[in-house]
C-alpha positions in Angstrom: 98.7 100.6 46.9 97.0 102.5 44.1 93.1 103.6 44.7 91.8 100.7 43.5 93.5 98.3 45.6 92.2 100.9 48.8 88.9 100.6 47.7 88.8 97.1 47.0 90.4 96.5 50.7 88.0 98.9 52.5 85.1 97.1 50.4 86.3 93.4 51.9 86.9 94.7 55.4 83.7 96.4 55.6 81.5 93.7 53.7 83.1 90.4 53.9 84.9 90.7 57.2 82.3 93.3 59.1 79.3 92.4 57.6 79.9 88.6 58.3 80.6 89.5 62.5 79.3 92.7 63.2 75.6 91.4 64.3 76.9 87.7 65.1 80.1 87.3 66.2 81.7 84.0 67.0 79.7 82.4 69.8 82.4 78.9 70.7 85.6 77.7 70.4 84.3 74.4 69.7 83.2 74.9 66.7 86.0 76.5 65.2 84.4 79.7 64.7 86.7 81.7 66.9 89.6 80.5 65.0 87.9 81.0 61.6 87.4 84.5 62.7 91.3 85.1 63.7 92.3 83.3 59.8 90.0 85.7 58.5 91.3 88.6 60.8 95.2 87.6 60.2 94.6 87.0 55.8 93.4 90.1 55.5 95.8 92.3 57.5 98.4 90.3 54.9 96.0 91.1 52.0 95.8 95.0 53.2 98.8 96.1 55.2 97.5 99.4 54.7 94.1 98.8 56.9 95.7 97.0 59.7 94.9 99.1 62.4 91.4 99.4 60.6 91.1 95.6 61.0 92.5 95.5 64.7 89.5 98.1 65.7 87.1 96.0 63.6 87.9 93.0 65.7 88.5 94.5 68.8 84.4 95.8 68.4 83.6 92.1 67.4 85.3 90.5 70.4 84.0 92.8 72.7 80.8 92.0 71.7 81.0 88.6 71.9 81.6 89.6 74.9 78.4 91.4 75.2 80.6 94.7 76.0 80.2 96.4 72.7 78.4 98.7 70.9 74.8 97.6 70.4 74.2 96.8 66.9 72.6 99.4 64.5 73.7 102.1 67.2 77.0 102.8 66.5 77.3 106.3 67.8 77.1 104.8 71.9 80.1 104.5 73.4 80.8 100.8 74.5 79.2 99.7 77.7 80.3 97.1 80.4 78.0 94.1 81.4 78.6 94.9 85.3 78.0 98.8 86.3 80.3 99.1 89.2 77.9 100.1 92.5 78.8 102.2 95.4 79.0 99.0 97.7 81.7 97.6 94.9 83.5 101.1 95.1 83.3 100.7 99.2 84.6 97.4 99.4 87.6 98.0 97.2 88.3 101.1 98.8 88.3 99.0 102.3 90.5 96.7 100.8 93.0 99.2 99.7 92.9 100.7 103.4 94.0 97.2 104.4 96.3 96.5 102.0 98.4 99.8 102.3 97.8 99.2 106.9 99.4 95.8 105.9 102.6 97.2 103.9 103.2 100.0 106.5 103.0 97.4 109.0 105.1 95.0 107.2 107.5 98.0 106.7 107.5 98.9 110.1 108.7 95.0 111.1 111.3 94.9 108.5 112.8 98.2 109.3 113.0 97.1 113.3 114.9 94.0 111.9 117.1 95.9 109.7 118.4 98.2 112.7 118.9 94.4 114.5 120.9 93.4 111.5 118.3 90.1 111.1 116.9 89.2 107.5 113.4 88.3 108.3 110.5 90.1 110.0 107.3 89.5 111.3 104.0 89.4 109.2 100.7 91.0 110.4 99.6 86.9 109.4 101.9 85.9 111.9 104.3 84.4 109.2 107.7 85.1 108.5 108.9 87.9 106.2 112.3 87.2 104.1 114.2 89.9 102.7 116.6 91.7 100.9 117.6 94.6 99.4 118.9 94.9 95.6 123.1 96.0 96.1 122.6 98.0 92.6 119.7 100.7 93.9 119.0 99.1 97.8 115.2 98.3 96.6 113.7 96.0 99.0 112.3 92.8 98.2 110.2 90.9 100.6 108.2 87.7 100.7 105.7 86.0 103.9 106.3 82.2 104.4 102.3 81.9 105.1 100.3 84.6 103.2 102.6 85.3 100.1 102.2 89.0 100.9 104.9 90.6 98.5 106.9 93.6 98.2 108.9 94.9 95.6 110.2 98.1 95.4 
């Protein structure tokens, strides 16, 4: 691309792709705009091979703020922010459900192991269902699945 071609892609991205989304983007499917926006988007990465990853950012922003994650508009030295801040409650809960989860597995573990040295192929879950499984013949990874809960394990 020769300097004018640059310029004259860096002018349409900034003013008739950015300037057209950056305050309002797309707000429904319904009315086509979302998919006017990806035309747009696609044509001018064709156009300008050179600014794709410019163009990727650009809609990345757009979509997020669509999303109402992205930068505010007019402040564009913030950092994007999340609509949900994450309290410590949130951080408890998922850190009691990890407890669980990994007391499940070991438990799970512990059932298939005993049924291993028995030479069976199922085990008990902490559900009360039944555990099938196997282990891969290439690298002896284990792979188990519970009849009632779906609890999965794949090494």
């Amino acid at each position: 691309m020769t300097d004018k071609e640059v310029q004259n892609g860096f002018n349409d991205a900034w003013i008739n792709f950015w300037g057209k989304y950056k305050d309002v983007p797309p707000k429904d499917d319904a009315s086509g705009a979302w998919e006017e926006f990806y035309m747009e988007s696609a044509s001018m990465k064709k156009k300008y091979p050179l600014l794709e990853e410019v163009i990727n950012r650009m809609s990345a922003e757009i979509i997020e703020r669509a999303r109402g994650n992205g930068n505010v508009p007019g402040d564009y030295h913030r950092p994007p922010t999340s609509s949900k801040t994450q309290t410590d409650s949130d951080r408890d809960n998922e850190d009691d459900d990890i407890k669980k989860s990994i007391d499940k597995l070991m438990k799970v573990m512990d059932s298939i192991e005993t049924a291993e040295q028995k030479g069976e192929k199922i085990a008990t879950c902490t559900c009360g269902g039944v555990v099938h499984f196997g282990r891969a013949s290439i690298n002896n990874h284990l792979h188990a699945r519970c009849e009632k809960c779906g609890f999965v394990i794949m090494q």
